[in-house]
C-alpha positions as CSV (number, residue, x, y, z in Angstrom):
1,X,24.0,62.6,29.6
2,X,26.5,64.5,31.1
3,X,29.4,62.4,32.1
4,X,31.7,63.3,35.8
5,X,34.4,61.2,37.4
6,X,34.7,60.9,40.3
7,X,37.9,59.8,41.2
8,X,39.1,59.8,45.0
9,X,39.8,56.2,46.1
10,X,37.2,55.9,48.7
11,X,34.6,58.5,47.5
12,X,30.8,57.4,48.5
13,X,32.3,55.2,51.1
14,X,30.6,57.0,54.0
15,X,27.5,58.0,52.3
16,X,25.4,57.9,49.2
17,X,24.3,61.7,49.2
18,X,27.4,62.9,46.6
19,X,26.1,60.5,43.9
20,X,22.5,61.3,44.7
21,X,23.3,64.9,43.8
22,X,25.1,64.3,40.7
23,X,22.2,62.3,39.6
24,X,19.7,64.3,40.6
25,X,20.9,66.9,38.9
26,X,21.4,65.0,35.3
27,X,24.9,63.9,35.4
28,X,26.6,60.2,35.1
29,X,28.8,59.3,37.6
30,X,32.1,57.4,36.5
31,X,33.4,56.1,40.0
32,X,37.4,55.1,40.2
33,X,37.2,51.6,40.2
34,X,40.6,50.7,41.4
35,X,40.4,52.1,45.2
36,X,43.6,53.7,45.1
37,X,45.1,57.0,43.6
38,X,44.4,57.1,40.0
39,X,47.4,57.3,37.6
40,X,47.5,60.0,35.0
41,X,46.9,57.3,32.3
42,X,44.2,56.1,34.3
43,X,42.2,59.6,34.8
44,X,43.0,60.3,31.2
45,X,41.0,56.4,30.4
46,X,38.2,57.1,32.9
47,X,37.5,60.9,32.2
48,X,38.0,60.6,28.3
49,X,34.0,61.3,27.5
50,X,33.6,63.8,30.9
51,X,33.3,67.6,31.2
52,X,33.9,67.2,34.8
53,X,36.2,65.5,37.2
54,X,35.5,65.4,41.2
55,X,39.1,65.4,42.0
56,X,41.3,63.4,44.8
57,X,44.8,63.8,44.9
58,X,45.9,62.4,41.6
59,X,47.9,64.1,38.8
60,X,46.1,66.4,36.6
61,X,48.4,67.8,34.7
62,X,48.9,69.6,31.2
63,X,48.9,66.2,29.5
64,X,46.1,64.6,31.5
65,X,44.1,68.3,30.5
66,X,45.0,68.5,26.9
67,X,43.8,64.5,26.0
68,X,40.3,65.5,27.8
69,X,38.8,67.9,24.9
70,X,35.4,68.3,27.2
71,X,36.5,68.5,30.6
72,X,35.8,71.6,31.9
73,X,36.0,71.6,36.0
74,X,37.6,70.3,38.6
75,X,36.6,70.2,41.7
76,X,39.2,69.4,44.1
77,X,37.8,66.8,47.3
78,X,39.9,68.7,50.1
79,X,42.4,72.1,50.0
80,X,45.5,71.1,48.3
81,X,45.6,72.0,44.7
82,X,49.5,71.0,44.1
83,X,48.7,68.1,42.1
84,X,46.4,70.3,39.7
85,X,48.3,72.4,36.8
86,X,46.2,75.6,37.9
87,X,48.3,77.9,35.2
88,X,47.7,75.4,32.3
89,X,43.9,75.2,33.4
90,X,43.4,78.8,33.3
91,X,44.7,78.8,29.9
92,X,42.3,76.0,29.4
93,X,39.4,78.0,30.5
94,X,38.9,74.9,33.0
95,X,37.2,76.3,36.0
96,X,39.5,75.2,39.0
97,X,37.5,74.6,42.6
98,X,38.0,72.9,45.8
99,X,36.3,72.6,49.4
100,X,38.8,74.8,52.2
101,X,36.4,74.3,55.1
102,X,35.5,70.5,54.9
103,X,39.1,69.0,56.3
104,X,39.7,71.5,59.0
105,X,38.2,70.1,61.7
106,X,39.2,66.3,60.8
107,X,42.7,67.3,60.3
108,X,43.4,69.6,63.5
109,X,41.7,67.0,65.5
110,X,44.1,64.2,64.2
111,X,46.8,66.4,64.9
112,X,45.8,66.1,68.5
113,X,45.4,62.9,68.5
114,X,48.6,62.2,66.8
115,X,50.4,64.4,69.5
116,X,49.0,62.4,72.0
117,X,49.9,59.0,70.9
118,X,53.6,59.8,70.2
119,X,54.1,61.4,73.7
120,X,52.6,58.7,75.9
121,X,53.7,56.5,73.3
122,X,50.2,54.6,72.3
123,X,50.7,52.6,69.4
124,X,53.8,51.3,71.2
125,X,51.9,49.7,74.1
126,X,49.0,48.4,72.0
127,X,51.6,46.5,70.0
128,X,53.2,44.9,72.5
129,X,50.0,43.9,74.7
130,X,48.7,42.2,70.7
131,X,52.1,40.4,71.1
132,X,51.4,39.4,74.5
133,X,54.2,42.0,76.0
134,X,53.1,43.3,79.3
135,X,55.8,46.2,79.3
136,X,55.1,50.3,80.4
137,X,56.0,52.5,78.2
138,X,57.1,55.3,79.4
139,X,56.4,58.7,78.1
140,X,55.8,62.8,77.9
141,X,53.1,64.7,79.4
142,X,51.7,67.6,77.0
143,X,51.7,69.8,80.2
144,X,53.8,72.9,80.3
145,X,55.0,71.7,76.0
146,X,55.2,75.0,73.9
147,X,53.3,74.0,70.8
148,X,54.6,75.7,68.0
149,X,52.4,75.7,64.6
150,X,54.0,76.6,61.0
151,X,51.2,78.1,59.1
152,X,48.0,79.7,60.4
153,X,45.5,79.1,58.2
154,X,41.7,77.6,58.9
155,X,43.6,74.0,59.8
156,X,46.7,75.6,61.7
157,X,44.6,78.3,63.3
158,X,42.3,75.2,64.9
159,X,45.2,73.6,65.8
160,X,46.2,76.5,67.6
161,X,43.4,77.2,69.5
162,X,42.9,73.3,70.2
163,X,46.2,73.6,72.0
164,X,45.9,76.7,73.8
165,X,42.5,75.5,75.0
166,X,44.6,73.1,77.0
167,X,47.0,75.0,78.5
168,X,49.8,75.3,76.6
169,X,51.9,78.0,75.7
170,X,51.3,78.6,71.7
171,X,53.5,80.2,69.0
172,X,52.9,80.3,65.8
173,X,54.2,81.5,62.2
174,X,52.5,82.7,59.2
175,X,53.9,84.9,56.2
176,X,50.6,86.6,56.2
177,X,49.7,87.4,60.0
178,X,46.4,87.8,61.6
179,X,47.1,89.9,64.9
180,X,43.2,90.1,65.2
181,X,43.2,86.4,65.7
182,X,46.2,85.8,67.8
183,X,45.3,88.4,70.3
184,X,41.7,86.8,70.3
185,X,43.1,83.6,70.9
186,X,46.6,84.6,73.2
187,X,48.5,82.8,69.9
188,X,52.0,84.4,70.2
189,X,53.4,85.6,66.5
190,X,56.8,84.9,66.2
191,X,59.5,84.4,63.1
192,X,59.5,81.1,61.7
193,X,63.4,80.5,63.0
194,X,62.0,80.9,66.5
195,X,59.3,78.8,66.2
196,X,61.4,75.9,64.9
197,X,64.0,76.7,68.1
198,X,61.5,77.3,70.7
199,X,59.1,75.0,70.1
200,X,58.6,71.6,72.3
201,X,56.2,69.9,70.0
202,X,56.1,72.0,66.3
203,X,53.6,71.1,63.6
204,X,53.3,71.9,60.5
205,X,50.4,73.2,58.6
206,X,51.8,74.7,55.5
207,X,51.5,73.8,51.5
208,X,54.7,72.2,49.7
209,X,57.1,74.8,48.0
210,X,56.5,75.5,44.5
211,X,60.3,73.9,43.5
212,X,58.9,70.9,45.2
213,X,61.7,71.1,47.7
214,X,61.6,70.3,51.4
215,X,61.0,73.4,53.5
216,X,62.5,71.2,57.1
217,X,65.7,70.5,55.8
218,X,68.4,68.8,57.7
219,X,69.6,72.3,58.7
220,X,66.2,73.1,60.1
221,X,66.0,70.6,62.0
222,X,69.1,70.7,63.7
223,X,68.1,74.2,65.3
224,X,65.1,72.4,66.3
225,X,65.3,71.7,70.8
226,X,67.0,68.6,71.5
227,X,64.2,66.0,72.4
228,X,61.5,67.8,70.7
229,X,58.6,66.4,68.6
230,X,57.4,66.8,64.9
231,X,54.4,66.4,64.0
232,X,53.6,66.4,59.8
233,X,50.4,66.3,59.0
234,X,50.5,69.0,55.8
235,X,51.8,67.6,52.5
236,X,54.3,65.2,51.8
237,X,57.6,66.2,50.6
238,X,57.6,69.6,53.0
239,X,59.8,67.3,55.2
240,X,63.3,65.8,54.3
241,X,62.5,62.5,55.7
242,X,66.0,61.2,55.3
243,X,66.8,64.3,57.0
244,X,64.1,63.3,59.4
245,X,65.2,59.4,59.9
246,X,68.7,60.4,60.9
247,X,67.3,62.5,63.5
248,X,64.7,60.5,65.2
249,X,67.9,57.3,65.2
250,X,70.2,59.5,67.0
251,X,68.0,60.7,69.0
252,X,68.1,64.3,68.0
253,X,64.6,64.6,68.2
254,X,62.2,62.7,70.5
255,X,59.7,61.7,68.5
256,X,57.7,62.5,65.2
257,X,54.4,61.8,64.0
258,X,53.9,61.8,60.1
259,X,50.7,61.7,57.7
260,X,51.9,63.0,54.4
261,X,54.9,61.7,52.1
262,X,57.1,62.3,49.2
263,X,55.8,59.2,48.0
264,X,52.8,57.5,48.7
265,X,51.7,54.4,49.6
266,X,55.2,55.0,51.6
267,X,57.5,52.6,52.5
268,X,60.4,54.1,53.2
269,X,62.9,53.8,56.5
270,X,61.1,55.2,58.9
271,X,58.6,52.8,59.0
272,X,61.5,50.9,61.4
273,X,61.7,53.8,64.0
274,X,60.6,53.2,67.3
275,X,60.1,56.8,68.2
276,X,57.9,57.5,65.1
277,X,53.9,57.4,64.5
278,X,52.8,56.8,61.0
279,X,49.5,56.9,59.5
280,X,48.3,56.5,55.6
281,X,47.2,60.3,54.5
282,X,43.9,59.6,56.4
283,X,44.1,63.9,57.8
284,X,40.4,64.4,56.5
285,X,39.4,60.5,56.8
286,X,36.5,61.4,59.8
287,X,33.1,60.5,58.3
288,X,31.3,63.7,59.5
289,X,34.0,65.8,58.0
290,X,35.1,63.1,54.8
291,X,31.4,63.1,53.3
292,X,30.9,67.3,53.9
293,X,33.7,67.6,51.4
294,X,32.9,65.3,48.9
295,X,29.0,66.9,49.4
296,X,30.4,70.6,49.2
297,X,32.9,69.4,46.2
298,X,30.1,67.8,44.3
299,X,27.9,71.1,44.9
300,X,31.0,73.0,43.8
301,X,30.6,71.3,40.3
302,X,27.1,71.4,39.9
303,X,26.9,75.3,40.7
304,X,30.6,76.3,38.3
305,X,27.9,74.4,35.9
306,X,25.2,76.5,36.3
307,X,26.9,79.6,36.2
308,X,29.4,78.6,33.2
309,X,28.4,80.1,29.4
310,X,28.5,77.5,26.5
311,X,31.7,79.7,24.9
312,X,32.5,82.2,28.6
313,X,34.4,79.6,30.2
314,X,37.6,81.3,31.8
315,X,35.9,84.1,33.8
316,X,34.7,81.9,36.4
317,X,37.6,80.0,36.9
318,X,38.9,79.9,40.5
């Protein structure tokens, strides 16, 4: 029998309908037994007999590829493919996949919420009422905020339109723009340097730099408005977070809300800010929208399958 791993930490958590389709359609499922991200010697163990691994956010790279003779797709649980080697796969003929429209929804939404939280200041009064502090926190209505959103694609563009449907005032940057769109919506295209200096509350919706180098550096955040608000909820390592610490502890900026690190599990400085929200990578972690992706990339797999040609691998690779 076919052998595929499935290897995000949590996958079949919220329902059994992945597995069922793997099994239904003649496959053995090899589930990541460690609950947390997989390390490359560890994918390389589990996925050592499979022709197919349904991906999470672990390291597949050249090495992991070339000591996995059979493996030939990967199907990616979510939109980021930075911790794929997609050039080295292509040479591989492995067929590369992953599930754009399953996170969108979960993500935008928690961007909201996350905006929310940090300006009325949320998980500061549920601490202190859990430590039996009966103290009002103070904090910033989302009235009147220009939301500014670096990168427009399907999760910024909901973001967007989340926003505007409230009343704010919404500009936005994208290399590639969609005027259609904006007008539709009343989104405002602007340069990225005026987003980062006119937006109240900025977000960022954009994929980490190829160099792996932060794209909000220290200088980019000092043309940011005094007392505004960042909000990361795109990939880890797109913001200097030392960069960002300084800032948030002088009060530069008013708050920040972060999902994504450098490193993960994180436990870094700015876990003692005050005027900081952090949450574990959980962007997609809704169930409605968690097990669509894991259903869409298991149906990704089964269908590069069926279309794949015992020695015609590479022309169908994504």
């Amino acid at each position: 029998m076919n052998k595929i791993l499935t290897s995000p930490s949590s996958f079949g958590q919220v329902g059994e309908e992945p597995f069922k389709f793997l099994s239904d359609n003649g496959y053995e499922v090899i589930n990541n037994p460690y609950g947390r991200k997989l390390t490359e010697e560890e994918v390389i163990e589990l996925a050592i007999d499979c022709i197919g691994i349904v991906a999470g956010v672990e390291t597949i790279s050249a090495r992991v590829m070339d000591a996995l003779p059979g493996l030939k797709c990967i199907s990616r649980v979510g939109v980021g493919m930075d911790s794929v080697d997609l050039e080295y796969a292509k040479k591989k003929g492995i067929v590369v996949v992953n599930t754009p429209d399953g996170p969108t929804r979960s993500v935008a939404e928690l961007t909201l919420a996350m905006t929310m939280a940090l300006l009325r200041r949320v998980p500061q009064a549920d601490a202190n009422m859990k430590n039996g502090i009966w103290k009002k926190e103070t904090g910033n209505l989302l009235f009147e905020k220009t939301v500014g959103v670096i990168g427009l694609g399907r999760i910024g563009k909901t973001v967007a339109q989340i926003f505007r449907s409230l009343g704010n005032s919404v500009i936005g940057y994208d290399p590639i723009e969609d005027t259609k769109w904006a007008a539709k919506y009343d989104i405002k295209l602007v340069p990225f340097n005026d987003v980062i200096k006119s937006a109240d509350i900025l977000t960022l919706h954009i994929p980490g730099s190829k160099d792996k180098k932060p794209i909000i550096t220290k200088e980019i955040i000092a043309q940011m408005k005094p007392k505004a608000f960042l909000i990361n909820i795109s990939r880890g390592g797109v913001v200097d977070e030392t960069s960002l610490e300084e800032a948030l502890r002088t009060k530069q900026l008013s708050g920040a809300a972060v999902d994504v690190f450098s490193t993960e599990p994180y436990h870094g400085n700015l876990i003692n800010l005050d005027n900081v929200v952090l949450t574990p990578h959980l962007g997609s972690y809704a169930e409605e929208g968690k097990l669509k992706m894991e259903i869409d990339a298991v149906m990704n797999l089964i269908d590069a399958f069926k279309r794949l040609q015992p020695t015609n691998y590479s022309s169908f690779i994504a």
